[in-house]
N, C-alpha and C positions, 0 to 999 in steps of 0.2 A: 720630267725625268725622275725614277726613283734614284732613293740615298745611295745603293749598292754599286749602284750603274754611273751616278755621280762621280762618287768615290774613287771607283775604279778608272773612270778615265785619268781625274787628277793624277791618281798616283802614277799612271803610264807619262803623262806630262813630266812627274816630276823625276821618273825612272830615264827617260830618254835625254834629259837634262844632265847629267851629270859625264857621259863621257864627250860632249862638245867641247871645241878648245877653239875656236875661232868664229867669227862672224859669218861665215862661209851661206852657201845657202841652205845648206841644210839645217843649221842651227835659225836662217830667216824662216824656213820653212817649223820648224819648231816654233817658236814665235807667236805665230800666225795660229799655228794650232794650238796652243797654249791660250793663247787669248780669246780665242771662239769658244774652247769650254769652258773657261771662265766665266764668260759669258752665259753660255747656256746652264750653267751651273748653279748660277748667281745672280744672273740678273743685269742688266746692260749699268744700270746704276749701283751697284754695291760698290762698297768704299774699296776692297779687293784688287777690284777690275780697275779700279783708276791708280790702285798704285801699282800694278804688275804695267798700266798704260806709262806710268811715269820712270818707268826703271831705266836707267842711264846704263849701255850696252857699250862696252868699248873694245877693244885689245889690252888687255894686262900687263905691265913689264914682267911681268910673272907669267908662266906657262898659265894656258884659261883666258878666260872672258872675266871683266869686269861687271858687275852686276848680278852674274849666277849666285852669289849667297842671296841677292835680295829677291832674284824671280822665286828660288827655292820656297826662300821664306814667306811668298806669298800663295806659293800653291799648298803648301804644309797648312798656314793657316785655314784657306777652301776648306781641307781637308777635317781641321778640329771642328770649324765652326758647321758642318754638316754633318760629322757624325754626332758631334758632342752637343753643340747648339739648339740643333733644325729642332724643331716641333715633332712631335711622335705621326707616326705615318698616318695614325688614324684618328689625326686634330682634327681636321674637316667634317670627317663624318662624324665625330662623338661634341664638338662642341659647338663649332661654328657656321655649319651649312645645314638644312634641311636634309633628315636625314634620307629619306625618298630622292630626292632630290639629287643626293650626293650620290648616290648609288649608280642614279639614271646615268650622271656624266663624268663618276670617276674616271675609269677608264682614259677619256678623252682629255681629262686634265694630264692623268701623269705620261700621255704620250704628246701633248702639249699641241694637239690638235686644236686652238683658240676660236676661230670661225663654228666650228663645229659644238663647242661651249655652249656660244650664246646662242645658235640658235636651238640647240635642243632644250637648253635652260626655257628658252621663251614657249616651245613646245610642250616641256614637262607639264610648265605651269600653267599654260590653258586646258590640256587633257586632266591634267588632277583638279581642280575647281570643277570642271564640266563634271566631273566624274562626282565631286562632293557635294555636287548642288543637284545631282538627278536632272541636268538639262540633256537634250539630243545635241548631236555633232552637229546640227544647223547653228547653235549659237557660239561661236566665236570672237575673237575679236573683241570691238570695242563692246558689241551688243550685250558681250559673254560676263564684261564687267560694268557694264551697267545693269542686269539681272540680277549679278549677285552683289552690289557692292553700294549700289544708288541707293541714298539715304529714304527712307518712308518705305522703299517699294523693292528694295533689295533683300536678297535671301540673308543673305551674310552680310549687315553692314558692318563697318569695322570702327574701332576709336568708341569715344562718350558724348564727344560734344559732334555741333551742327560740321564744325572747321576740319575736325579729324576725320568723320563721315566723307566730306570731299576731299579732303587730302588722301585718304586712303584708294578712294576712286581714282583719283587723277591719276596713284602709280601704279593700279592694274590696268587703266590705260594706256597709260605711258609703256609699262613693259609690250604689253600685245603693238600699241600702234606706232610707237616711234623704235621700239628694239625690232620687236616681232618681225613688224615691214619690212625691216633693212634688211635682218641678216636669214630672213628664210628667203628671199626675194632675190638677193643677189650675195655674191663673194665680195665682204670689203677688205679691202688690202691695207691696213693699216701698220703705220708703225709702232704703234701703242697696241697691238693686237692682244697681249696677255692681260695688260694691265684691265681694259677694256671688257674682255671676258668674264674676269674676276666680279668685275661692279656689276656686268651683269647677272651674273651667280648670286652675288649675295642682294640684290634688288629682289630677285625670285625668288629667295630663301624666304628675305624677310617679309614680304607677301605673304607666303604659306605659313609664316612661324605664327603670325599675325591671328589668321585666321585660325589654325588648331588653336590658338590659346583663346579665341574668345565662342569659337564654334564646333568645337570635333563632337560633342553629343549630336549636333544636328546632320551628323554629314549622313548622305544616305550613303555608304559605304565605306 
């Protein structure tokens, strides 16, 4: 979800908030929606969401709800710490994802399409290799990284020593056989689906960062 769109919901949360005067269900109905964007706002673990989860809701001897200063005060803060806080829109692509890379699955990220992430991530990264190494669409897969990646007999080995050579191997394996498999293969339904995404974003990142740093004169395109 972009900042603006973020933003904007909070502040509808915290606009609808203010003429409630009772527990009623509309104000349960509030609540619920308050909490969901938090949620998607934030993140199911940010400290935020567990205090807006911990806020004590009563009847007030005073006209109002007890606890509306502290739900306020925690959608206001949503609010600092993403406009004022967050990371500039274009953290990812300027410092910390491949830039190719980020391009391919922006998009998918800030509509928070996750499934769709990883597996295009695992696709990027076999079409770009295939593509820098001048192999045909026949090699794939495991084949595609041990072509380029297999110490003595690879196009592109990675690392100095015999240990980095295979280590680097094993996680353009790893990405095409154990990511690749799962999520071009089938839908997995996860509860960790973002977080999951993300690692495998920057697994594929740092695969390709990998390689342009110790190969980009060689690439055939």
């Amino acid at each position: 979800m972009d900042t603006d769109r973020a933003v904007a919901l909070l502040r509808e949360r915290l606009a609808e908030l203010e003429p409630l005067r009772e527990p009623d269900a509309t104000f349960e109905a509030w609540k619920r929606k308050s909490e969901r964007t938090l949620r998607r706002t934030l993140g199911d673990d940010h400290e935020l969401v567990k205090n807006f989860e911990a806020t004590t809701w009563q009847v007030s001897l005073l006209p109002g709800i007890y606890g509306k200063d502290e739900g306020a005060g925690v959608l206001e803060a949503a609010i600092y710490e993403i406009e004022e806080l967050s990371e500039p829109p274009d953290f990812a692509s300027s410092a910390s994802i491949d830039s190719e890379l980020w391009e391919h699955v922006r998009r998918l990220v800030e509509s928070e399409q996750w499934a769709q992430v990883a597996s295009q991530t695992t696709i990027f990264v076999e079409s770009k290799i295939r593509e820098w190494a001048g192999l045909p669409d026949s090699k794939y897969g495991k084949d595609l990284m041990v072509a380029v990646l297999k110490p003595g007999v690879g196009l592109f080995p990675l690392g100095r020593t015999s240990g980095e050579h295979e280590g680097w191997l094993a996680l353009g394996i790893g990405i095409t056989m154990a990511v690749g498999n799962a999520d071009r293969h089938r839908i997995q339904q996860r509860d960790d689906a973002k977080r999951y995404a993300m690692g495998v974003l920057g697994a594929g990142s740092l695969l390709l960062t990998q390689l342009r740093h110790q190969h980009t004169n060689s690439f055939q395109s």
